[in-house]
C-alpha positions in Angstrom: 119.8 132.7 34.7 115.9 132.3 34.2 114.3 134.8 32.0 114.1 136.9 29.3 117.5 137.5 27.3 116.2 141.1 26.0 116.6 142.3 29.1 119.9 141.8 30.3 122.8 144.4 30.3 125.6 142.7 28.9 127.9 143.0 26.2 126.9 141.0 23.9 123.6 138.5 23.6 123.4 135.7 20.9 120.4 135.1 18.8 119.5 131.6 17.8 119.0 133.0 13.8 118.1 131.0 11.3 120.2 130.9 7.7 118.4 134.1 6.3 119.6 135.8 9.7 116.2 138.1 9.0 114.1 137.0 11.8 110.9 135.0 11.5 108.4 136.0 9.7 105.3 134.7 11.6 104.4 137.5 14.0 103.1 135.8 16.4 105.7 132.7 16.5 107.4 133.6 20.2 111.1 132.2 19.3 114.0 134.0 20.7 115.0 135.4 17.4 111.5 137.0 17.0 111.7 138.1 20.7 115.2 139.7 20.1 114.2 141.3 17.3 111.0 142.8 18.4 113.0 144.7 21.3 116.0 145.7 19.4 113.5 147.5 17.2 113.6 147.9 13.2 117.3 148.8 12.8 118.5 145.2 13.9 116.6 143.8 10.8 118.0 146.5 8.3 121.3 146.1 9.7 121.2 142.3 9.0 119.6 143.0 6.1 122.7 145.2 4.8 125.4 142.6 5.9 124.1 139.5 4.8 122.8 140.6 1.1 120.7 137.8 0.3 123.2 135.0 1.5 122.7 132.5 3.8 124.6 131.9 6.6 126.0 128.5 7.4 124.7 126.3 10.2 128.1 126.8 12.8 128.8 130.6 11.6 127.8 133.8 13.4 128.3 137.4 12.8 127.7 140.9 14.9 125.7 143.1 15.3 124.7 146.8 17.2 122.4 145.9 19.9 119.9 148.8 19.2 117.4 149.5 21.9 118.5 146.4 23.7 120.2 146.8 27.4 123.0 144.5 25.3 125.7 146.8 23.2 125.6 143.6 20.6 123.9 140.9 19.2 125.7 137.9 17.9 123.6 135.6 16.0 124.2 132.5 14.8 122.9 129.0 13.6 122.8 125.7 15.1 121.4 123.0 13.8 117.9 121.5 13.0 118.3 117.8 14.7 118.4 114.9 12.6 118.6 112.0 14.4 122.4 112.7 15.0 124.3 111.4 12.2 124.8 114.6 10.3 127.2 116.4 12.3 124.9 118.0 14.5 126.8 118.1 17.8 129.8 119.6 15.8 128.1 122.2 14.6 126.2 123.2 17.9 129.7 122.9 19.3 130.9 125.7 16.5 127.8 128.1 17.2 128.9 128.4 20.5 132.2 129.0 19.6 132.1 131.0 17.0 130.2 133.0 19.3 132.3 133.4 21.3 135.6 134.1 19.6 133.6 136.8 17.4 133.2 138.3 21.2 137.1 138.3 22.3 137.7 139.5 19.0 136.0 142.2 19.4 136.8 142.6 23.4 133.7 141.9 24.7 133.8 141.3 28.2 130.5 139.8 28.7 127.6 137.2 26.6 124.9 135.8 27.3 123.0 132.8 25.0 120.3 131.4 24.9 119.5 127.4 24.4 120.8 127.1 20.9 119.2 124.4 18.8 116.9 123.5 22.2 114.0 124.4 21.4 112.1 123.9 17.7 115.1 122.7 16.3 114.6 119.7 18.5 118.1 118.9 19.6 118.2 116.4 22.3 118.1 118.8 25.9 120.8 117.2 27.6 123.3 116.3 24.7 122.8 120.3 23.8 123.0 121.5 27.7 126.2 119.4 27.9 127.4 121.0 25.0 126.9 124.5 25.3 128.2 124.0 28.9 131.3 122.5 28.0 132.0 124.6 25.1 131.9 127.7 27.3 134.1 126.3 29.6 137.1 125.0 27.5 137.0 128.1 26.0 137.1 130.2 29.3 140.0 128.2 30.3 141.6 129.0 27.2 140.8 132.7 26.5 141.3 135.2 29.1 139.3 138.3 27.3 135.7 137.8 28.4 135.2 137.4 31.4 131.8 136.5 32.0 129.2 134.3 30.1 125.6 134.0 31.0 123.2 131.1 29.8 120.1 132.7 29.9 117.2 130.0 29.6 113.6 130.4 29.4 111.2 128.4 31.9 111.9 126.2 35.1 112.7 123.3 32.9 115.3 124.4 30.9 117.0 126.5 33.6 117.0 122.9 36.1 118.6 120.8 33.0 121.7 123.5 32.4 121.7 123.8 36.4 122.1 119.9 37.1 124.4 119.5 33.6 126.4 122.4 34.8 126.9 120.1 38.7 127.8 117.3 36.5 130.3 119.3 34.8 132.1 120.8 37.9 
């Protein structure tokens, strides 16, 4: 799906987060984590806030959640990584984002997530590597898991919606 995550009524969405899992503070720096943030409202920040304590949370990991004034019941967030040229784990731990993700959502018996391009935008992860990634991620895990039953990538602009649409061909 093209568009703005914020606004779809699912049950969970994920936020691209980064270790402080307390948004950015540049207010007028449009990532997705911002974006979520500003329309879950205040209560998003102070319930992040309350869970994480001052701890960081590791590149891979993610953690739940209320979804506040969001159409989404949750918001998952969770880290990828910052792209180093490739030799430091990287595709592992986008790999784990997304699938940490997403067993935090059966766990909890969500039936529906949607992400966003983890790691494919100012964390400068190569597009298609990451595309490829998140896609098959999603996929071996569907065919694995029977709880949720639907997962949405939801991608911002023309461009990154035609790369996940001709990865995803490739795919099937």
């Amino acid at each position: 799906w093209q568009g703005d995550i914020t606004r779809l009524k699912v049950d969970a969405i994920v936020n691209a987060a980064n270790a402080q899992a307390l948004g950015c503070w540049a207010p007028l720096h449009n990532c997705i984590d911002n974006c979520i943030r500003s329309a879950a409202g205040i209560q998003l920040r102070k319930e992040c806030a309350d869970k994480m304590q001052g701890r960081l949370l590791a590149t891979g990991d993610a953690f739940i959640t209320q979804g506040y004034n969001l159409p989404a019941r949750h918001v998952i967030h969770t880290v990828g990584p910052v792209y180093r040229g490739g030799t430091r784990g990287e595709a592992e731990l986008l790999k784990s984002a997304y699938l940490e993700s997403l067993k935090l959502a059966s766990e909890k018996g969500l039936k529906s997530v949607a992400f966003p391009a983890i790691s494919l935008g100012i964390y400068g992860y190569p597009r298609e590597e990451g595309a490829r990634i998140a896609l098959n991620t999603a996929i071996d895990y569907l065919k694995a898991h029977d709880g949720i039953a639907r997962v949405h990538f939801v991608l911002f602009g023309r461009d990154m919606y035609g790369l996940f649409a001709r990865e995803l061909r490739l795919l099937l």
